[in-house]
C-alpha angles and dihedrals in degrees: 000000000000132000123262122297101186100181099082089040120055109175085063095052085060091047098050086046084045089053096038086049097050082050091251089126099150086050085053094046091043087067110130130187100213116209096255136029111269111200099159126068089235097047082050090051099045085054101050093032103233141116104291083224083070089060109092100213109210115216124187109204125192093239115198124195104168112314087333124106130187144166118263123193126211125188108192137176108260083233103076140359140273113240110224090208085064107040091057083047088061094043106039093239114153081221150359121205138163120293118218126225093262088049086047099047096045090052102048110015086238140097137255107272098018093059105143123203093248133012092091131137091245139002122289128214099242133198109204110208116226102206084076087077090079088077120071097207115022128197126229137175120264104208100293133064096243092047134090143156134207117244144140135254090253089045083061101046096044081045095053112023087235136162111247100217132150089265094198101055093233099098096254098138098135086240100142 
């Protein structure tokens, strides 16, 4: 792992200044580019060595209300899945569905596999998953699939705004 060289990437140059300027500057300076490219919650967790429940997957969802679509952001734990039925349940979406590479990339400026929690042209509506309070320090992308940066769950919810909720349905929010 190295430290950031922003200069070849700039969508995380925008996510570093996005977590300095919401005074999340150790998260900022803890920005690594990681040797290969780590898409997967599990690729991200075998190069950092750590639990792939401490990775905070970043999924971006199509999100319908009407004839209205938006945009909606999930962080989840690496370890399980989010369920759609319940994420337009917490919503109040009439639906969530996937979002393709195009819809991702035109909501947030980054790839798939590389989606931060901040950096976007916009806010997201974000759904921040509990079961990631069972890791003291979680790991998300920073705007490029072979960057990341430490942080907490609470350092995800005050960043993003987000709702902390069980995003899976089955009760498994870390909480002890």
């Amino acid at each position: 792992m190295s430290t950031i060289d922003q200069s070849g990437h700039p969508s995380v140059a925008k996510v570093a200044a996005a977590l300095a300027e919401a005074g999340q500057q150790a998260a900022a300076d803890g920005i690594r580019i990681l040797p290969a490219e780590v898409r997967t919650a599990a690729q991200a967790a075998e190069a950092l060595g750590v639990e792939v429940g401490a990775i905070a997957n970043s999924l971006v969802f199509r999100s319908s209300t009407g004839d209205t679509e938006t945009a909606l952001l999930a962080l989840t734990s690496g370890a399980h899945r989010a369920d759609t039925d319940l994420l337009a349940s917490l919503t109040g979406a009439d639906e969530i569905g996937k979002a393709d590479a195009d819809f991702v990339r035109a909501h947030t400026g980054q790839p798939i596999g590389g989606v931060a929690p901040v950096g976007h042209p916009k806010a997201l509506t974000t759904l921040v998953d509990t079961a990631l309070l069972a890791h003291e320090v979680v790991w998300a992308a920073a705007g490029h699939p072979k960057s990341v940066y430490p942080t907490t769950f609470a350092g995800l919810v005050s960043l993003t705004g987000g709702t902390p909720a069980d995003v899976t349905g089955d009760g498994q929010d870390g909480r002890p």
